[in-house]
C-alpha positions as CSV (number, residue, x, y, z in Angstrom):
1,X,-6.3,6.9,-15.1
2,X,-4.4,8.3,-18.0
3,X,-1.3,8.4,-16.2
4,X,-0.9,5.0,-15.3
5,X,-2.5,3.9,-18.6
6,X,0.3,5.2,-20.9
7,X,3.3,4.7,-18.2
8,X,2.4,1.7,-16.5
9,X,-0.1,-0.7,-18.1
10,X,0.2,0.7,-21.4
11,X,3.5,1.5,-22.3
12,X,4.4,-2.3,-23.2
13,X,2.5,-1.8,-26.6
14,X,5.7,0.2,-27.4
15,X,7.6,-3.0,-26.8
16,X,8.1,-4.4,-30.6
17,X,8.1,-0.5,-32.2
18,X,10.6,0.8,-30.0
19,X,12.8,-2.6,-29.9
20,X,12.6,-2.9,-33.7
21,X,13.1,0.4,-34.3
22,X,16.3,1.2,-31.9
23,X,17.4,-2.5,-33.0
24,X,17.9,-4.3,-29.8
25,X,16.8,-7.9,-28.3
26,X,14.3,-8.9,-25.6
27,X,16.2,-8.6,-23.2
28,X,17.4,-5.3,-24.0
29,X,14.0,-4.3,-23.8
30,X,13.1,-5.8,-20.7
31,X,16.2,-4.2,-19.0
32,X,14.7,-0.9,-19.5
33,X,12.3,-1.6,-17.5
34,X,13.7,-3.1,-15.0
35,X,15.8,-0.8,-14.5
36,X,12.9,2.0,-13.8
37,X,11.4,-0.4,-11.3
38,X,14.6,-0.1,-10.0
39,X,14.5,3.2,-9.3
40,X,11.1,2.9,-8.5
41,X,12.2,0.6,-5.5
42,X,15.1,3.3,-4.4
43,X,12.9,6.4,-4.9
44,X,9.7,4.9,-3.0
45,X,11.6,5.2,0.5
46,X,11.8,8.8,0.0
47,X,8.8,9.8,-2.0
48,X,7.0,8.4,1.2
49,X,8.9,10.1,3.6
50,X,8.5,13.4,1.6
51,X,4.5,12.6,1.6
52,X,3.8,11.6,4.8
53,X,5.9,15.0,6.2
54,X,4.7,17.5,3.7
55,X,1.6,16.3,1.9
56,X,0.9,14.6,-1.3
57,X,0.0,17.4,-3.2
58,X,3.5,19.3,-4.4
59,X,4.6,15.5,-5.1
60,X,1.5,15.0,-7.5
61,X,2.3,18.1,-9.6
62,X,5.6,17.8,-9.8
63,X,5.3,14.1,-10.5
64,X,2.7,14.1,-13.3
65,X,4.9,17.6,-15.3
66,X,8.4,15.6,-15.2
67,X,6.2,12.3,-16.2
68,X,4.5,13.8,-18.7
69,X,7.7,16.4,-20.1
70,X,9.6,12.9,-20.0
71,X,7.3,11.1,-22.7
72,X,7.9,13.9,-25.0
73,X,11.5,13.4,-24.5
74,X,11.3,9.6,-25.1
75,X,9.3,10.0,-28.3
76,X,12.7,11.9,-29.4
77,X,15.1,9.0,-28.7
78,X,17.2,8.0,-31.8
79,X,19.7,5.8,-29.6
80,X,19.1,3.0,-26.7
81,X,21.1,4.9,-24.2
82,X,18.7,8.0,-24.7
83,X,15.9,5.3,-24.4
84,X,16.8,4.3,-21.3
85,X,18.2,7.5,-19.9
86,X,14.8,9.1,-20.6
87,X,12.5,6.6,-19.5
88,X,14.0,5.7,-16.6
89,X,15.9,8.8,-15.3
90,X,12.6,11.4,-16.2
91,X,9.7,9.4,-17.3
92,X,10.0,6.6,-14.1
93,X,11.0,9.7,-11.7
94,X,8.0,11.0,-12.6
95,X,5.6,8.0,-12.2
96,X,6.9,7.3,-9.2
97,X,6.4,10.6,-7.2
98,X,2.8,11.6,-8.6
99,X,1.5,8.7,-10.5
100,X,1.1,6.0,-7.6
101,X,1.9,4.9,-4.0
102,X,1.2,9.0,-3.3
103,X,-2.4,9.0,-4.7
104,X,-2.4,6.1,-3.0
105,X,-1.4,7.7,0.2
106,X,-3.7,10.4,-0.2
107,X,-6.9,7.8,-0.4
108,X,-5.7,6.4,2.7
109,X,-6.0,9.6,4.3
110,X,-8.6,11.0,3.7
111,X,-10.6,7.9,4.1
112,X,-11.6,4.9,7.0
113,X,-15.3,4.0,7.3
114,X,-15.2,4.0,3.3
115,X,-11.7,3.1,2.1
116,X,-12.9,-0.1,0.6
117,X,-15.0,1.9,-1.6
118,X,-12.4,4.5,-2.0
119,X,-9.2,2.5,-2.3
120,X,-11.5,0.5,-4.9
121,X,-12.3,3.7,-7.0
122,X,-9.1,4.7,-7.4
123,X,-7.8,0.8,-8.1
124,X,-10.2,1.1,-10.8
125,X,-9.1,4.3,-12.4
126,X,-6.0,2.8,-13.0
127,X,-7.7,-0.7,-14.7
128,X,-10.0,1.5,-17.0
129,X,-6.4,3.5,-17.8
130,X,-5.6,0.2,-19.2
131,X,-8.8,-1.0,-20.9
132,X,-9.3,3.0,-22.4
133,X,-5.9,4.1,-23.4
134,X,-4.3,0.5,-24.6
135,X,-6.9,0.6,-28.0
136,X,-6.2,4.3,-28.0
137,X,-2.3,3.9,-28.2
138,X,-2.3,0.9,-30.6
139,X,-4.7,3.0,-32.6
140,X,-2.1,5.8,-32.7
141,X,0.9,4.0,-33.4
142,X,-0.7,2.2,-36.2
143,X,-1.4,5.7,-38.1
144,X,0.8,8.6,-37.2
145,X,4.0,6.1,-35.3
146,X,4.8,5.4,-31.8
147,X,6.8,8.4,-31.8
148,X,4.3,11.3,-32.3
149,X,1.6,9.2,-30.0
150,X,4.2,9.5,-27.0
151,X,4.9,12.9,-27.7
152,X,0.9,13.6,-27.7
153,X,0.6,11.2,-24.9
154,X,3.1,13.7,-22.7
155,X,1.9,17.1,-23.5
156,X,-2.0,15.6,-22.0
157,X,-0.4,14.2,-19.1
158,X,1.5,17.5,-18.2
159,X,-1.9,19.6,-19.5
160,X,-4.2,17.7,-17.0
161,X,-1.9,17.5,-13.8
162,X,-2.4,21.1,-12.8
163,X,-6.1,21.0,-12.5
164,X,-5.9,17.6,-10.5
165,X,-2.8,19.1,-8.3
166,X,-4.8,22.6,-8.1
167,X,-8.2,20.7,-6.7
168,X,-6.4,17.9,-4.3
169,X,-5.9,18.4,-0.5
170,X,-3.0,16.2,0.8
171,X,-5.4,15.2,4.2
172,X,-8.9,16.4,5.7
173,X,-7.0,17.6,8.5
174,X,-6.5,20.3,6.0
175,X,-9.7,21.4,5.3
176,X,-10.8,21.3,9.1
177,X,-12.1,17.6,8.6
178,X,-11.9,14.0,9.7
179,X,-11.6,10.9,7.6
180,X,-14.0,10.5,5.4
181,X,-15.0,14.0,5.4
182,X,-16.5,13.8,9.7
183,X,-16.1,17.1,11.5
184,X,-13.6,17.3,13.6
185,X,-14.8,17.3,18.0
186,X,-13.2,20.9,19.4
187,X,-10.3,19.0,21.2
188,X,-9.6,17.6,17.9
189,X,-9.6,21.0,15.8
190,X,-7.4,22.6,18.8
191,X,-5.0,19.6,18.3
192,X,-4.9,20.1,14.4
193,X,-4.5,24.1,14.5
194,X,-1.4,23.5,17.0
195,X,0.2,21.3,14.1
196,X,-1.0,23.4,11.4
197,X,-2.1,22.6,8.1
198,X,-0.6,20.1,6.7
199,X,-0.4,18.0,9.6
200,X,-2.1,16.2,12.7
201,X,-0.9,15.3,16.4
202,X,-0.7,11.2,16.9
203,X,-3.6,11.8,19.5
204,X,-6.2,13.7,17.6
205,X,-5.3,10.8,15.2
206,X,-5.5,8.1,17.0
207,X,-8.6,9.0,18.7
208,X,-9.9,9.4,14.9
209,X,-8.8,6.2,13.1
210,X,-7.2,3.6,15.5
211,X,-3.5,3.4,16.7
212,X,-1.1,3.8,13.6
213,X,1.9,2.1,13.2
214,X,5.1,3.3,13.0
215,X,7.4,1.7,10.2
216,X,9.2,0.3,12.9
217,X,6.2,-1.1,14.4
218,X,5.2,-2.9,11.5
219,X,8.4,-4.7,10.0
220,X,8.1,-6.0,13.3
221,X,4.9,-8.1,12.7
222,X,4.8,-11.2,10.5
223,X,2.4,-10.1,8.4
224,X,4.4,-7.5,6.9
225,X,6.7,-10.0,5.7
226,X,4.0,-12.3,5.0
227,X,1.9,-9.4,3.2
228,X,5.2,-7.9,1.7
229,X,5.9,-11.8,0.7
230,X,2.4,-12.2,-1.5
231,X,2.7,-8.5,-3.1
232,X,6.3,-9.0,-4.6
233,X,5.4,-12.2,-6.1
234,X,1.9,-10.5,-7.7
235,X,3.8,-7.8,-8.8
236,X,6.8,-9.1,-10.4
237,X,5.0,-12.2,-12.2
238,X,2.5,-9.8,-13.4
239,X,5.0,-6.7,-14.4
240,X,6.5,-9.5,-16.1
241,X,3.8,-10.8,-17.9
242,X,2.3,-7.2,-18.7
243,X,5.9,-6.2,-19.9
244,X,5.9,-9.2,-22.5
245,X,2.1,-9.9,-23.4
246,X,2.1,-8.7,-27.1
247,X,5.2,-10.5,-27.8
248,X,3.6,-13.1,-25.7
249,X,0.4,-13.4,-27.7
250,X,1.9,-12.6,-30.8
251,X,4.1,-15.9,-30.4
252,X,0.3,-18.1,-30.0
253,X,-0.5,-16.6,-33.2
254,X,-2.3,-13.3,-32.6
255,X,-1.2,-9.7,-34.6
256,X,-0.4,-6.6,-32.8
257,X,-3.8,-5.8,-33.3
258,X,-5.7,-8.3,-32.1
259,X,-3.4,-8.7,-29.1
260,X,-4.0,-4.6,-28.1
261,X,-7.9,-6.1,-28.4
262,X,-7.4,-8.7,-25.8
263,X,-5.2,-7.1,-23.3
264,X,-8.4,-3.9,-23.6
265,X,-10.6,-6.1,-22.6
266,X,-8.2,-7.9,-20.1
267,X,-8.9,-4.2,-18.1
268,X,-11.9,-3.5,-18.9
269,X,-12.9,-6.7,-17.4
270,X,-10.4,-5.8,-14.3
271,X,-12.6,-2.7,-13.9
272,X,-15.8,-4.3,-12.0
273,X,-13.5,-6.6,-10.5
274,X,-11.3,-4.2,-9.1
275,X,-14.3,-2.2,-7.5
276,X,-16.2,-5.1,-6.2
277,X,-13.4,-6.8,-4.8
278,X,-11.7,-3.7,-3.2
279,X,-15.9,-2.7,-1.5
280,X,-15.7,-6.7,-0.9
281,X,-12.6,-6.1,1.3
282,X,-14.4,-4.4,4.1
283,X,-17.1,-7.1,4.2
284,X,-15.3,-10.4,3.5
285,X,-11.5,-11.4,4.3
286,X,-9.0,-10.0,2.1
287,X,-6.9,-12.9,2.6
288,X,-9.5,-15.2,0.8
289,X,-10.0,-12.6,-2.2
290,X,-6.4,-13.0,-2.3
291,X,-6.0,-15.9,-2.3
292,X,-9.0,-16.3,-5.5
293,X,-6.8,-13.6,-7.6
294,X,-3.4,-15.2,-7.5
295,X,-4.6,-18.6,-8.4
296,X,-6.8,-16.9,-11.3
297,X,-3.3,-16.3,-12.9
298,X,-1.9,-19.4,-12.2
299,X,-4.8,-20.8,-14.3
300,X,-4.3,-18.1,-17.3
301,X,-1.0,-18.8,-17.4
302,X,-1.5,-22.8,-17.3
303,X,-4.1,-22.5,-20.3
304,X,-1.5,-20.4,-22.4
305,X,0.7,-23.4,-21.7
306,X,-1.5,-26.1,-22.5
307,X,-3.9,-25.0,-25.0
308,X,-4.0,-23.1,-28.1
309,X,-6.1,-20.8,-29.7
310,X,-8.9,-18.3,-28.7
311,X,-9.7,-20.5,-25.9
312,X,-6.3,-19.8,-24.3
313,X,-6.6,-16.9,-24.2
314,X,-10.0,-16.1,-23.3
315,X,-9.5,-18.2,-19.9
316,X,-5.5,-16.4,-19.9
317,X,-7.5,-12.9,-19.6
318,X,-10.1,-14.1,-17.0
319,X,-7.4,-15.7,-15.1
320,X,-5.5,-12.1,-15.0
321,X,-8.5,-10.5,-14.9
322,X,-8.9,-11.5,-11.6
323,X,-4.9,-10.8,-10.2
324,X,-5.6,-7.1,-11.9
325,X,-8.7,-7.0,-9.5
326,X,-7.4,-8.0,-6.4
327,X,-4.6,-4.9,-7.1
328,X,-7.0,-3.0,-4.3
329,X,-8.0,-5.7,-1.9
330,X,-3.8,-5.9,-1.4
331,X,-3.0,-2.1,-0.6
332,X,-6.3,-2.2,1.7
333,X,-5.1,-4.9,3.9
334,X,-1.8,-2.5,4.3
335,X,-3.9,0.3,5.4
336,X,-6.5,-1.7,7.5
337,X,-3.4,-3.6,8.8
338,X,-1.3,-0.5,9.4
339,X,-3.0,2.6,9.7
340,X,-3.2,6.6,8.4
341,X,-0.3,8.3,9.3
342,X,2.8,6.0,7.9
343,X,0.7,4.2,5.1
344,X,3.0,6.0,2.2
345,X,6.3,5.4,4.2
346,X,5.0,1.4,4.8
347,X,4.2,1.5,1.1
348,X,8.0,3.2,-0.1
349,X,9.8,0.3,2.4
350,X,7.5,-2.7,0.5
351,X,9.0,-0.7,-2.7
352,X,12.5,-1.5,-1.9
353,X,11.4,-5.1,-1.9
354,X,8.9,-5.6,-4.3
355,X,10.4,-3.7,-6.8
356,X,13.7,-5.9,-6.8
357,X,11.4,-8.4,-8.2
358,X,9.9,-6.6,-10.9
359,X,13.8,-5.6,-11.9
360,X,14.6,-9.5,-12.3
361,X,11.5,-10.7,-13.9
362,X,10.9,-9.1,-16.6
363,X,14.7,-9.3,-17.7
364,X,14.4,-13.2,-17.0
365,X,11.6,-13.5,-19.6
366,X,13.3,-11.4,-21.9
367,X,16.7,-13.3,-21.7
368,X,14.3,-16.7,-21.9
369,X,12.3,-15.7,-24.9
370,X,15.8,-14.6,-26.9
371,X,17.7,-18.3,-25.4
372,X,14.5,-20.3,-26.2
373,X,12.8,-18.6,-28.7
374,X,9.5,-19.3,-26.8
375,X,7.7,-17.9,-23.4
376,X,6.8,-21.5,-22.5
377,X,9.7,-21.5,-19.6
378,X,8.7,-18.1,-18.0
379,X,5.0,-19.1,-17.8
380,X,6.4,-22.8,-16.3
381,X,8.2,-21.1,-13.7
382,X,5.7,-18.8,-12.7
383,X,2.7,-20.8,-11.9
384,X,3.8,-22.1,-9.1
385,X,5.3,-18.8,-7.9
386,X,1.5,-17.4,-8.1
387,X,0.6,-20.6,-5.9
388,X,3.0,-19.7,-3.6
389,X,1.8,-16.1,-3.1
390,X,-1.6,-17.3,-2.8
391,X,-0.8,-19.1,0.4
392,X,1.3,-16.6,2.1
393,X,-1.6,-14.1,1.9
394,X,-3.7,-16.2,3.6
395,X,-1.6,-16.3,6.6
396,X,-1.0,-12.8,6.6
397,X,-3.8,-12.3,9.8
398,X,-4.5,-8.9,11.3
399,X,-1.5,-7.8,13.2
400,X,-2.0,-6.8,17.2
401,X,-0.6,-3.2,17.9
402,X,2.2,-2.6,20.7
403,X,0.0,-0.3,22.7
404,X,-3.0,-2.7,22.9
405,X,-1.0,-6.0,23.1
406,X,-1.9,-8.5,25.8
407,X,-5.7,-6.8,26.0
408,X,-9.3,-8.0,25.5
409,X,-9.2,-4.9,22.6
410,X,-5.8,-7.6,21.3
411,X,-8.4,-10.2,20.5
412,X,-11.1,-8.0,18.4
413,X,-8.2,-6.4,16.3
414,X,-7.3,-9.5,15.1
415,X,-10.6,-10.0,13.4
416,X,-10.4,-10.3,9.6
């Protein structure tokens, strides 16, 4: 929650004190991060490789130190190149091998019956990072500086990953248990001791959760593409968007202030949604939740456009309310789609993809903002993108594994 509330959904409150500050444009800014989705799109490949071989847990320690040493760093930057060295070669680094897709992975283990629930919690942790840290990082830079709050920000970050890391287990396989915490029959604990303890033979597996995937398997299918289609268009509008909202609501009007009150509450709002669409996922079909969330932001986005004042913005934060919610529902269709055993290798080939987008968008709107001096452009071009990413979710159906292809058990797996 912390995490991913200063890195992630909170760090853009730096956006004016650090651009100001070091003296660059917009798009100087929005470069920065671009560039650590970048390497958040190059690094996912192998951070989901090294999880799915060796566990979660080294990666989530190491991860949240280098994150956390790399703030402190950052808070130390006098020139734009350090900026950007910092941020994206230690603080991004960082993010990316303890901070997401691998807590991510570890849910997905550990968890089938309940992984709506579960999936949802840990959706949600990362929402209330937004909705409790954003007021608490505005709050800091407006009385001791954006500098010392990034340094505090750090040293909690590295002080509360070695409990977490210290507590975790990368799979119940290694604590002599089946998903969601079932004991394990005595073929299947013979199967697991051959494999030892960070690991589990495809049998014992399957017999536990369903046939798995393989990567290869699953770029094979069309909803991959489809599914891969819908994510990289919710995650680059919306890393957009995040990336520029309180220069974006400071342009309708709105100080730093009041902006950091809105985008709070943005989250916290984001925080039921997240859980009851995520449980709502196992009962109802994804694809239709989906397919709510996305053209919830194309509405926000249309009323910052068209109409002015608190109004705007009050149906602008519903509206993204509701593509912040459906942040679980999307990474449970993976899993439900896809399986256990390759979800964080699934999740690091997506990154490649998806975060491409998030490197273009955000510079676009920062290169718009300094052409046009307005945001009006970037929110015109991405309502209909959100449109568009509504509909290819809903196409995305259930795929039909190799080994059960052409079966009665073809037709029921398709079920949504």
């Amino acid at each position: 929650m912390f995490g991913n509330g200063v890195v992630s959904s909170g760090f853009s409150i730096f956006f004016q004190s650090i651009r100001q500050d070091l003296g660059v444009s917009y798009t100087a800014m929005s470069l920065v991060f671009s560039m650590s989705r970048a390497e958040g799109g190059l690094g996912g490949p192998l951070v989901g490789w090294i999880v799915d071989r060796y566990g979660a847990r080294r990666m989530i320690l190491v991860g949240g130190i280098v994150a956390g040493a790399g703030l402190i760093l950052v808070s130390r930057a006098t020139e734009y190149w350090q900026f950007i060295v910092l941020f994206v070669g230690v603080v991004s680094v960082g993010k990316t091998a303890g901070l997401g897709q691998t807590l991510m992975a570890v849910v997905n283990q550990w968890f089938v019956r309940r992984k709506g629930v579960a999936l949802s919690t840990l959706m949600t942790s990362f929402a209330g990072g937004g909705a409790i840290v954003v007021p608490l990082l505005g709050l800091g830079i407006a009385t001791i500086g954006w500098r010392a709050t990034l340094m505090y920000a750090g040293i909690f970050i590295m002080c509360i990953t070695i409990p977490v890391a210290w507590v975790i287990r990368s799979r119940p396989e290694d604590m002599g248990l089946g998903p969601d915490g079932d004991p394990l029959e005595p073929e299947q604990q013979d199967e697991t001791a051959q494999e030892g303890s960070e690991g589990i033979s495809k049998s014992a597996e399957s017999r536990i959760a369903g046939p798995d995937f393989t990567v290869r398997q699953a770029i094979r299918t069309s909803a991959f593409w489809l599914l891969l289609a819908g994510l990289t268009i919710r995650v680059s509008a919306t890393n957009a968007i995040i990336i520029h909202i309180f220069p974006l609501l400071e342009d309708k009007g709105f100080g730093e202030q009041q902006a950091a009150l809105f985008v709070s509450a943005m989250f916290f709002i984001a925080i039921p949604l997240r859980f009851g669409m995520g449980v709502a996922g196992d009962y109802l079909s994804p694809r239709k939740i989906l397919f709510v969330g996305m053209n919830g932001a194309a509405i926000g986005l249309l009323s910052l456009l068209l109409l002015d004042g608190l109004l705007a913005v009050i149906i602008f934060i519903i509206g993204f309310s509701l593509v912040e919610g459906i942040t679980s529902v999307n990474w449970l269709m993976v899993g439900n789609y896809f399986g256990r055993r390759r979800f964080a290798s699934i999740m690091g080939f997506m990154s490649m993809f998806h975060n491409t987008g998030m490197v273009i968008s955000p510079i676009f709107s920062g290169w718009i903002r300094d052409t046009t001096q307005s945001y009006d452009l970037v929110l015109i071009t991405f309502i209909p993108i959100y449109v568009i990413g509504a509909l290819t979710f809903t196409l995305a159906r259930r795929p039909v594994h190799p080994s059960i292809a052409g079966t009665g058990a073809a037709r029921h797996s398709r079920r949504d």
